[in-house]
N, C-alpha and C positions, 0 to 999 in steps of 0.2 A: 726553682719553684717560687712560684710568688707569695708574697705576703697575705696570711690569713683575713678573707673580708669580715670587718669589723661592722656589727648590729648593733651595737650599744656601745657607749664608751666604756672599756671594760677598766678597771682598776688593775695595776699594777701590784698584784700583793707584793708589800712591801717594796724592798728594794735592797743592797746591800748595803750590811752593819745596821738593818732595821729590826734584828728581833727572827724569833721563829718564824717562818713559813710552810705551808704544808701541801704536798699536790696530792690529789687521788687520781687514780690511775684507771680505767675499766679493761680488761682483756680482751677479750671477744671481739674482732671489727673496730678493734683500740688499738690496742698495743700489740697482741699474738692474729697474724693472716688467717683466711679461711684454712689452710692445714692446722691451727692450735701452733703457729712459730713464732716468736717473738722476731721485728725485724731488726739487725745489728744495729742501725742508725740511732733507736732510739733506746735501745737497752743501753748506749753508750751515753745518753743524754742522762738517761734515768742513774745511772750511776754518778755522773757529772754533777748533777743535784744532788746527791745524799753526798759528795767528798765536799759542795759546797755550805753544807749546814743544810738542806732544805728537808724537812721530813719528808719521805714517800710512802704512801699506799696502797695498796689494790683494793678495790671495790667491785666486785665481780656478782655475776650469776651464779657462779662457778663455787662445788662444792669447795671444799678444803684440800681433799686429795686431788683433784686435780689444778689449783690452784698455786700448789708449792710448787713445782718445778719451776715455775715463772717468778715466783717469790724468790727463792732460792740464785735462779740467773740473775736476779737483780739484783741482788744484795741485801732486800727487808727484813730487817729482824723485829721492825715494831710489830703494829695489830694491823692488820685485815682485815676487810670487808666481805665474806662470803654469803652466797644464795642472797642474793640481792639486799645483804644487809640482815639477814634474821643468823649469822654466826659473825662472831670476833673472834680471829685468833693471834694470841700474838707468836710472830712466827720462828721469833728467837727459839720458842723450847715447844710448839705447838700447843700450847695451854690455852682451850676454851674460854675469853674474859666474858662472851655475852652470846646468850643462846636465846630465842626467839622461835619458840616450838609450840606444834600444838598437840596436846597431849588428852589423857581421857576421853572422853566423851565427845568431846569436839575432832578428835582424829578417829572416834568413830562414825561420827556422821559424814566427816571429808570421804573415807573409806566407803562408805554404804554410798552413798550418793554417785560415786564413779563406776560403782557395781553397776548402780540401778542403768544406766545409761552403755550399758556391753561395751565400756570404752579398753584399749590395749594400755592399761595404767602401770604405775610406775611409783615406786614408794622411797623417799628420800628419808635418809636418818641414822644416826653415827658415823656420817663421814661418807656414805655408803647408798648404793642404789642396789633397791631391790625390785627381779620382777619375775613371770614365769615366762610357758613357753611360747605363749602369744608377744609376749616384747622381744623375743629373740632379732627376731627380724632389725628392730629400735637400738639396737646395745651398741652396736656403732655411734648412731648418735649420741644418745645419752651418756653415755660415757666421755663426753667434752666435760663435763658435767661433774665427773669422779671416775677413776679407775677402779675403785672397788665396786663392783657391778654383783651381787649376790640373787641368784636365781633360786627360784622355791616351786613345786607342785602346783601354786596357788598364790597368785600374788596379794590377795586378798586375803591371806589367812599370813602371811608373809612376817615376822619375828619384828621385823622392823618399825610395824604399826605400834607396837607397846614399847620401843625403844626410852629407857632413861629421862634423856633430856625432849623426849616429843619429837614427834615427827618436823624435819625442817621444811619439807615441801613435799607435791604429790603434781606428777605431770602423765598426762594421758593424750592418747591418738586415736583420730578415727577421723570419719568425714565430717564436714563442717557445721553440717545440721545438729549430729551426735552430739559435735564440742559445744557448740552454743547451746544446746537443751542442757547440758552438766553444768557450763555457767550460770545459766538460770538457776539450777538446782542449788548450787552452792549458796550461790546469795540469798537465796531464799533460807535454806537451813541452818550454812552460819553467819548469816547475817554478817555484821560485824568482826567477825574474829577473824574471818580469812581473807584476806587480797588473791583475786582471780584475773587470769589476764588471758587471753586466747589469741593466737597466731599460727601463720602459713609456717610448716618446714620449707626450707627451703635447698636443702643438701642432703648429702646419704642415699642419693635416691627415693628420698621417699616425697616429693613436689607433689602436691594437692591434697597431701594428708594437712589433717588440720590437729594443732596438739594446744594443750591447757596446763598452767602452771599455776598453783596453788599452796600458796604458802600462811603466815601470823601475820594476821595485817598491825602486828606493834613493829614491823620492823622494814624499814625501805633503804634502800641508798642515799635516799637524805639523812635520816635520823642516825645510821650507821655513820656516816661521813661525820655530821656536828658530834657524836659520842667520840670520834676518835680526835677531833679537832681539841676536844677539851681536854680529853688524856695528855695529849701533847703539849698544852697549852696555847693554841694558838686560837686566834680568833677567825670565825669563819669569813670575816672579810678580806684575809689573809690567806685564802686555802683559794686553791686553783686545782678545776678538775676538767676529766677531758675521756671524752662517752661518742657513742654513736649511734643510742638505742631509744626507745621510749621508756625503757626500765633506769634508764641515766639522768631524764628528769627531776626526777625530785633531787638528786645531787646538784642539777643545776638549779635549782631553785634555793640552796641554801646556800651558795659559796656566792664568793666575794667577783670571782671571776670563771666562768667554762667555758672550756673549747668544744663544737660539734664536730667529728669529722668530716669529711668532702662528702660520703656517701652516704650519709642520714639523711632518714625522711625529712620532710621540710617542717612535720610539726614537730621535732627533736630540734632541728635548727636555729626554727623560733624563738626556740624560749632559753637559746645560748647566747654570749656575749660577745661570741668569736664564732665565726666559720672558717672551719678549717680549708685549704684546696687537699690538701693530701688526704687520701683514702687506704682503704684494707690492701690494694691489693698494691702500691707502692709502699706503704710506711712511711713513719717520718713523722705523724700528726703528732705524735707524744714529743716530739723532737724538738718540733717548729712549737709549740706549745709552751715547753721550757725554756727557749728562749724569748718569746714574745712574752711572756710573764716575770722571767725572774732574771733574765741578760745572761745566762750560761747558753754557750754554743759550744758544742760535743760531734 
Protein backbone atom coordinates (compact mmCIF):
# COMPACT_ATOMS: atom_id res chain seq x y z
CA UNK A 1 0.00 0.00 0.00
CA UNK A 2 1.34 3.31 -0.87
CA UNK A 3 2.27 6.17 1.24
CA UNK A 4 -0.82 8.51 2.29
CA UNK A 5 -1.05 11.75 -0.30
CA UNK A 6 0.07 14.58 1.66
CA UNK A 7 -2.27 18.22 1.21
CA UNK A 8 -0.39 20.19 3.58
CA UNK A 9 2.69 19.68 5.22
CA UNK A 10 1.24 17.92 8.09
CA UNK A 11 3.25 18.06 11.56
CA UNK A 12 4.61 15.21 13.09
CA UNK A 13 2.94 15.42 16.67
CA UNK A 14 5.86 15.24 18.45
CA UNK A 15 8.18 12.53 18.23
CA UNK A 16 9.85 10.11 20.68
CA UNK A 17 10.76 11.08 24.32
CA UNK A 18 8.83 14.35 23.24
CA UNK A 19 6.05 14.60 25.90
CA UNK A 20 2.46 13.38 25.74
CA UNK A 21 0.74 12.72 22.49
CA UNK A 22 -2.78 12.10 21.66
CA UNK A 23 -4.60 10.32 18.55
CA UNK A 24 -8.50 10.49 18.16
CA UNK A 25 -9.87 7.85 16.49
CA UNK A 26 -13.60 7.86 14.71
CA UNK A 27 -15.29 4.38 14.19
CA UNK A 28 -17.61 4.29 11.48
CA UNK A 29 -15.92 4.15 7.87
CA UNK A 30 -12.67 4.64 10.50
CA UNK A 31 -11.69 2.16 12.28
CA UNK A 32 -14.92 -0.50 12.59
CA UNK A 33 -16.00 -1.92 8.29
CA UNK A 34 -19.48 -1.42 7.12
CA UNK A 35 -20.58 -4.62 9.33
CA UNK A 36 -19.64 -2.45 12.87
CA UNK A 37 -15.85 -4.71 12.86
CA UNK A 38 -12.98 -3.40 13.92
CA UNK A 39 -10.09 -4.52 11.16
CA UNK A 40 -7.10 -6.58 13.15
CA UNK A 41 -4.44 -4.58 11.40
CA UNK A 42 -5.25 -1.59 13.04
CA UNK A 43 -6.68 -2.65 16.39
CA UNK A 44 -3.03 -3.91 16.50
CA UNK A 45 -1.68 -0.41 15.75
CA UNK A 46 -4.05 1.11 18.21
CA UNK A 47 -2.71 -0.92 20.84
CA UNK A 48 0.92 -0.52 19.75
CA UNK A 49 0.27 3.30 20.60
CA UNK A 50 -1.11 3.09 23.95
CA UNK A 51 1.99 0.28 25.10
CA UNK A 52 4.01 3.33 23.39
CA UNK A 53 2.85 6.12 25.72
CA UNK A 54 0.42 7.70 23.11
CA UNK A 55 -2.92 8.62 24.53
CA UNK A 56 -5.86 7.07 22.42
CA UNK A 57 -9.49 7.97 21.88
CA UNK A 58 -12.70 7.44 20.18
CA UNK A 59 -14.60 10.21 18.92
CA UNK A 60 -17.63 8.68 17.54
CA UNK A 61 -21.45 9.34 16.29
CA UNK A 62 -21.75 6.49 18.13
CA UNK A 63 -23.95 6.34 21.36
CA UNK A 64 -21.96 5.05 24.44
CA UNK A 65 -23.41 1.61 24.41
CA UNK A 66 -22.55 0.93 21.22
CA UNK A 67 -19.32 2.51 21.41
CA UNK A 68 -17.78 0.12 24.22
CA UNK A 69 -17.25 -2.98 22.63
CA UNK A 70 -14.67 -1.14 20.42
CA UNK A 71 -13.43 0.66 23.49
CA UNK A 72 -13.15 -2.25 25.25
CA UNK A 73 -11.14 -4.22 22.09
CA UNK A 74 -8.89 -1.51 22.23
CA UNK A 75 -7.83 -1.19 25.36
CA UNK A 76 -9.20 2.61 26.33
CA UNK A 77 -9.69 3.29 29.67
CA UNK A 78 -9.42 7.08 29.28
CA UNK A 79 -12.56 9.56 27.94
CA UNK A 80 -14.37 9.23 24.81
CA UNK A 81 -16.06 11.13 22.54
CA UNK A 82 -19.61 10.06 22.05
CA UNK A 83 -22.78 11.33 19.71
CA UNK A 84 -20.59 13.47 17.89
CA UNK A 85 -19.03 15.03 20.94
CA UNK A 86 -22.18 16.04 23.02
CA UNK A 87 -21.15 12.94 25.81
CA UNK A 88 -17.70 12.07 27.57
CA UNK A 89 -17.27 9.04 28.96
CA UNK A 90 -14.40 7.89 30.55
CA UNK A 91 -14.46 4.36 29.84
CA UNK A 92 -12.30 2.97 32.83
CA UNK A 93 -15.49 2.83 35.05
CA UNK A 94 -18.21 4.34 32.36
CA UNK A 95 -18.64 7.57 34.39
CA UNK A 96 -20.47 10.49 32.51
CA UNK A 97 -17.42 13.56 32.66
CA UNK A 98 -19.39 15.86 30.05
CA UNK A 99 -23.02 15.73 28.84
CA UNK A 100 -24.27 18.17 26.12
CA UNK A 101 -28.18 17.70 26.33
CA UNK A 102 -31.07 19.46 25.35
CA UNK A 103 -33.38 19.55 27.99
CA UNK A 104 -36.81 21.48 28.91
CA UNK A 105 -38.44 23.41 26.53
CA UNK A 106 -35.91 23.27 23.91
CA UNK A 107 -36.38 19.32 23.72
CA UNK A 108 -39.87 20.16 23.61
CA UNK A 109 -39.85 22.11 20.53
CA UNK A 110 -37.08 19.50 18.80
CA UNK A 111 -40.03 16.84 19.70
CA UNK A 112 -43.07 19.02 18.30
CA UNK A 113 -41.22 20.17 15.26
CA UNK A 114 -40.45 16.39 14.04
CA UNK A 115 -44.17 15.63 14.86
CA UNK A 116 -45.27 18.55 12.82
CA UNK A 117 -43.55 17.21 9.80
CA UNK A 118 -45.01 13.01 10.02
CA UNK A 119 -41.30 12.15 10.06
CA UNK A 120 -40.46 8.12 11.40
CA UNK A 121 -38.37 9.91 14.54
CA UNK A 122 -36.26 8.61 16.82
CA UNK A 123 -35.28 9.81 20.32
CA UNK A 124 -31.68 9.63 21.86
CA UNK A 125 -31.07 9.72 25.70
CA UNK A 126 -29.48 7.76 28.55
CA UNK A 127 -27.52 5.77 26.67
CA UNK A 128 -30.59 4.53 24.79
CA UNK A 129 -32.73 4.88 21.69
CA UNK A 130 -36.22 5.14 21.76
CA UNK A 131 -38.99 4.64 19.14
CA UNK A 132 -42.42 3.17 18.24
CA UNK A 133 -43.84 1.11 15.77
CA UNK A 134 -43.30 3.14 12.78
CA UNK A 135 -39.27 2.89 13.41
CA UNK A 136 -39.53 -0.81 13.58
CA UNK A 137 -38.61 -1.13 10.16
CA UNK A 138 -35.13 1.54 11.27
CA UNK A 139 -33.86 -0.52 14.53
CA UNK A 140 -31.45 -2.32 12.46
CA UNK A 141 -29.99 0.84 11.59
CA UNK A 142 -30.11 2.70 14.43
CA UNK A 143 -29.03 0.54 16.60
CA UNK A 144 -25.03 1.09 15.08
CA UNK A 145 -25.81 3.85 17.19
CA UNK A 146 -26.58 1.91 20.73
CA UNK A 147 -28.02 -1.47 21.38
CA UNK A 148 -30.36 -0.27 23.94
CA UNK A 149 -33.12 0.27 21.48
CA UNK A 150 -36.49 0.88 23.75
CA UNK A 151 -39.76 1.04 21.81
CA UNK A 152 -43.04 2.68 23.25
CA UNK A 153 -46.90 3.03 21.89
CA UNK A 154 -45.72 6.58 20.76
CA UNK A 155 -42.50 7.84 20.17
CA UNK A 156 -43.44 11.11 20.96
CA UNK A 157 -44.79 10.72 24.18
CA UNK A 158 -41.68 8.29 24.61
CA UNK A 159 -40.00 8.57 28.71
CA UNK A 160 -36.95 9.48 27.09
CA UNK A 161 -37.90 13.16 25.94
CA UNK A 162 -37.70 14.15 29.83
CA UNK A 163 -34.60 12.01 30.54
CA UNK A 164 -32.31 13.53 33.41
CA UNK A 165 -29.35 14.66 31.61
CA UNK A 166 -31.50 15.95 28.34
CA UNK A 167 -32.04 14.59 25.29
CA UNK A 168 -28.59 13.78 23.45
CA UNK A 169 -29.84 13.78 19.94
CA UNK A 170 -33.08 13.09 17.85
CA UNK A 171 -32.94 11.49 14.26
CA UNK A 172 -35.75 11.02 11.93
CA UNK A 173 -36.62 9.30 8.16
CA UNK A 174 -38.82 10.01 5.46
CA UNK A 175 -38.38 11.39 1.96
CA UNK A 176 -36.27 14.17 1.17
CA UNK A 177 -38.58 16.98 0.82
CA UNK A 178 -40.14 15.82 4.62
CA UNK A 179 -36.40 16.03 5.95
CA UNK A 180 -35.49 19.31 4.40
CA UNK A 181 -38.95 21.07 5.55
CA UNK A 182 -38.03 19.61 9.42
CA UNK A 183 -34.46 21.14 8.87
CA UNK A 184 -36.05 24.29 8.15
CA UNK A 185 -38.19 23.99 10.95
CA UNK A 186 -35.55 23.27 13.44
CA UNK A 187 -33.53 26.15 12.71
CA UNK A 188 -36.10 28.27 12.62
CA UNK A 189 -37.45 27.26 16.16
CA UNK A 190 -34.07 26.47 17.89
CA UNK A 191 -32.35 28.70 16.27
CA UNK A 192 -29.13 28.29 17.98
CA UNK A 193 -29.18 25.60 20.37
CA UNK A 194 -29.40 22.74 18.05
CA UNK A 195 -26.93 21.50 15.33
CA UNK A 196 -29.07 19.85 12.26
CA UNK A 197 -27.41 17.96 9.66
CA UNK A 198 -29.48 15.97 6.96
CA UNK A 199 -28.15 12.92 4.74
CA UNK A 200 -28.86 9.92 2.33
CA UNK A 201 -29.11 6.27 4.13
CA UNK A 202 -27.21 4.57 2.49
CA UNK A 203 -27.48 0.74 4.03
CA UNK A 204 -30.18 -1.52 5.72
CA UNK A 205 -32.06 -1.48 2.83
CA UNK A 206 -33.43 1.56 3.26
CA UNK A 207 -31.39 3.73 -0.16
CA UNK A 208 -33.48 6.92 -0.90
CA UNK A 209 -34.79 7.35 2.51
CA UNK A 210 -33.46 10.54 3.68
CA UNK A 211 -32.91 10.84 7.57
CA UNK A 212 -31.90 14.06 10.13
CA UNK A 213 -29.68 14.11 13.05
CA UNK A 214 -30.24 16.58 15.73
CA UNK A 215 -28.36 17.27 18.48
CA UNK A 216 -26.79 20.73 21.34
CA UNK A 217 -25.03 22.62 19.09
CA UNK A 218 -22.50 23.37 22.45
CA UNK A 219 -20.94 20.12 21.49
CA UNK A 220 -18.98 19.01 18.11
CA UNK A 221 -15.92 16.63 17.57
CA UNK A 222 -13.90 19.50 17.65
CA UNK A 223 -14.70 20.98 21.07
CA UNK A 224 -14.92 17.26 22.44
CA UNK A 225 -11.50 16.35 21.01
CA UNK A 226 -9.60 19.97 22.54
CA UNK A 227 -11.80 19.16 26.09
CA UNK A 228 -10.18 15.85 26.06
CA UNK A 229 -6.66 17.04 24.82
CA UNK A 230 -6.57 19.17 27.86
CA UNK A 231 -7.69 16.57 30.40
CA UNK A 232 -4.76 14.68 29.11
CA UNK A 233 -2.63 17.36 28.95
CA UNK A 234 -1.63 17.64 25.75
CA UNK A 235 -1.59 20.30 23.29
CA UNK A 236 -3.68 20.14 20.34
CA UNK A 237 -0.82 20.68 17.92
CA UNK A 238 0.28 17.42 19.35
CA UNK A 239 -3.12 15.43 18.79
CA UNK A 240 -3.53 13.32 15.49
CA UNK A 241 -6.95 12.35 14.37
CA UNK A 242 -8.20 10.29 11.63
CA UNK A 243 -12.32 10.59 10.23
CA UNK A 244 -13.87 9.95 6.91
CA UNK A 245 -17.01 11.91 7.41
CA UNK A 246 -18.22 15.45 7.23
CA UNK A 247 -19.16 15.12 11.10
CA UNK A 248 -15.10 14.59 11.38
CA UNK A 249 -14.32 18.14 10.45
CA UNK A 250 -14.40 20.09 12.92
CA UNK A 251 -11.78 17.57 14.69
CA UNK A 252 -9.77 18.28 11.69
CA UNK A 253 -9.97 21.60 12.08
CA UNK A 254 -8.59 21.63 15.72
CA UNK A 255 -5.62 19.13 15.67
CA UNK A 256 -2.29 19.60 14.89
CA UNK A 257 -2.36 17.02 12.21
CA UNK A 258 -5.70 14.57 10.35
CA UNK A 259 -5.80 11.93 8.38
CA UNK A 260 -8.95 11.60 5.67
CA UNK A 261 -9.59 8.14 4.74
CA UNK A 262 -9.40 6.86 0.75
CA UNK A 263 -13.21 6.93 0.64
CA UNK A 264 -14.20 10.49 1.96
CA UNK A 265 -15.88 12.99 0.13
CA UNK A 266 -13.58 15.29 -1.38
CA UNK A 267 -14.96 18.23 0.80
CA UNK A 268 -13.75 15.90 4.05
CA UNK A 269 -10.51 15.64 2.17
CA UNK A 270 -10.02 18.97 1.80
CA UNK A 271 -9.83 20.26 4.87
CA UNK A 272 -7.36 17.15 6.13
CA UNK A 273 -3.66 17.17 6.10
CA UNK A 274 -3.24 13.82 4.98
CA UNK A 275 -5.12 11.65 2.50
CA UNK A 276 -5.29 8.53 3.33
CA UNK A 277 -5.25 5.44 0.19
CA UNK A 278 -6.63 2.92 2.43
CA UNK A 279 -10.52 2.76 2.93
CA UNK A 280 -13.66 1.05 4.89
CA UNK A 281 -13.66 -1.68 3.11
CA UNK A 282 -9.67 -2.88 3.27
CA UNK A 283 -8.60 -1.16 6.71
CA UNK A 284 -5.39 -0.22 7.73
CA UNK A 285 -6.14 3.87 7.55
CA UNK A 286 -5.85 4.00 11.53
CA UNK A 287 -2.75 1.83 10.97
CA UNK A 288 -0.99 3.72 8.15
CA UNK A 289 -1.92 6.91 10.30
CA UNK A 290 0.06 5.92 13.42
CA UNK A 291 2.80 5.35 11.72
CA UNK A 292 3.00 8.32 9.41
CA UNK A 293 2.44 10.37 12.65
CA UNK A 294 4.11 8.95 15.55
CA UNK A 295 6.92 5.93 13.79
CA UNK A 296 4.98 2.92 15.47
CA UNK A 297 4.53 0.22 12.84
CA UNK A 298 2.09 -2.78 14.24
Amino acid sequence: MSDPERRVPGRVAGGPGKGPRLLAVDLDGTLLDRNGQPHARDVRAVRAALGAGIRVTVVTGRLYSGTRPAVQELGIEGAVACADGSHIVRARDDMTLVHWGLAGESAHLLRDALKADDLTAFVFADDAIGHDARGVPFVGYVSTWSMDVRAAADVFSHDLWVAGPGVTAAVAMGPRDSVAAAVGRLSRVLADAVRVAMFPIRRGGHEGTWALIARSSAGTKGTATQWIAEQEGVALADTVCVGDWINDVPMFEVTGRSFAMGHSPDEVKSQATDILTETVEEGGGVARAIEEAFGIRA
